[in-house]
C-alpha positions as a printed NumPy array, in Angstrom:
array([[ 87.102,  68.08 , -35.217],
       [ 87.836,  68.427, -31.613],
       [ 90.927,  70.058, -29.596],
       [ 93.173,  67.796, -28.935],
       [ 93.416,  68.362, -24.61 ],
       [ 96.915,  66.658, -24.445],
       [ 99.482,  66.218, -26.772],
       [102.892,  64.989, -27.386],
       [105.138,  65.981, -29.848],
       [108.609,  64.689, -31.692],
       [108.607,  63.491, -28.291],
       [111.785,  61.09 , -26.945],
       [112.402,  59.869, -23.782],
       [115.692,  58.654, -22.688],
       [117.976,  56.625, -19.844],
       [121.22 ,  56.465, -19.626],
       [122.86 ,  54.408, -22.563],
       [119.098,  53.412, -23.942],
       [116.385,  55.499, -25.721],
       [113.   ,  53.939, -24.404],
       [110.286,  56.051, -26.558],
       [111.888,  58.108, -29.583],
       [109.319,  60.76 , -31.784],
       [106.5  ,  60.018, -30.347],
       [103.288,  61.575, -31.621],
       [ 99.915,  62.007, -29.429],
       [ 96.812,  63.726, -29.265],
       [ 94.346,  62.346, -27.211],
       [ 90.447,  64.901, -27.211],
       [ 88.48 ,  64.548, -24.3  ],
       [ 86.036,  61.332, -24.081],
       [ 88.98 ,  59.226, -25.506],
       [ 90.326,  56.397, -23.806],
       [ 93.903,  55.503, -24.28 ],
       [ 95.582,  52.264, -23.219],
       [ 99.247,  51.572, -22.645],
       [100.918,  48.41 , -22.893],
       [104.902,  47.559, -23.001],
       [106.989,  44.677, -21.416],
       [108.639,  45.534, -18.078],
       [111.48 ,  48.126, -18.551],
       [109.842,  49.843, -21.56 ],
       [109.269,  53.002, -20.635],
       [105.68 ,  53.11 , -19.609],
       [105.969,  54.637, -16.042],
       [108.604,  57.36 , -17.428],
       [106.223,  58.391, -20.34 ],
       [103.438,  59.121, -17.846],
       [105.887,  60.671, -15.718],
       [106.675,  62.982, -18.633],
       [102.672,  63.529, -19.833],
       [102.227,  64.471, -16.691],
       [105.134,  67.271, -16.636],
       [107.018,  65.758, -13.364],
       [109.779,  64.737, -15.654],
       [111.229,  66.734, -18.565],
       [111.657,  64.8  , -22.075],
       [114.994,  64.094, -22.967],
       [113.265,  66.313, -26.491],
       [110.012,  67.189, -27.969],
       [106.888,  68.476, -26.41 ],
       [104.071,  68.112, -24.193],
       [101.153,  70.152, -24.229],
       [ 97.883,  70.08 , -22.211],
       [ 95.181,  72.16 , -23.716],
       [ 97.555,  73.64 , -25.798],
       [100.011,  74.801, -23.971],
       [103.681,  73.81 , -23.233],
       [103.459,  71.792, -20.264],
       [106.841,  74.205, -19.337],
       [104.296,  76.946, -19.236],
       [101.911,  75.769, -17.124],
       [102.619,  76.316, -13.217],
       [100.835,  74.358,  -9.864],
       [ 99.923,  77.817,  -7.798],
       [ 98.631,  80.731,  -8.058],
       [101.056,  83.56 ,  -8.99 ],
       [102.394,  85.506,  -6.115]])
């Protein structure tokens, strides 16, 4: 069984007044493909956003490689 490299977890993501994407559940391993589909205004761009760690999740968890995407930083350490 392989490593998952990213996951989500419990993961919601929300707007103001709407919840687009509520417990979400992902593990993608390396060599997968994943495709994303959704009518405009579904929440598509903001749940990339959020894999991606430049937006937090209004709850749950990202984690690349198995860490918290919170942990993980874009430099080197000073």
């Amino acid at each position: 069984m392989n490593t998952p490299l990213l996951q989500a977890v419990k993961l919601r993501i929300a707007v103001p007044g709407r919840i687009l994407i509520k417990d979400l559940e992902l593990s993608i391993v390396g060599g997968e493909f994943l495709a994303l589909l959704g009518g405009n205004g579904t929440g598509k761009s903001l749940l990339l956003r959020t894999l991606a760690g430049l937006r937090p999740a209004t709850q749950g968890e990202v984690r690349l490689d198995g860490l918290g995407i919170g942990q993980l930083h874009a430099g080197p350490s000073p």
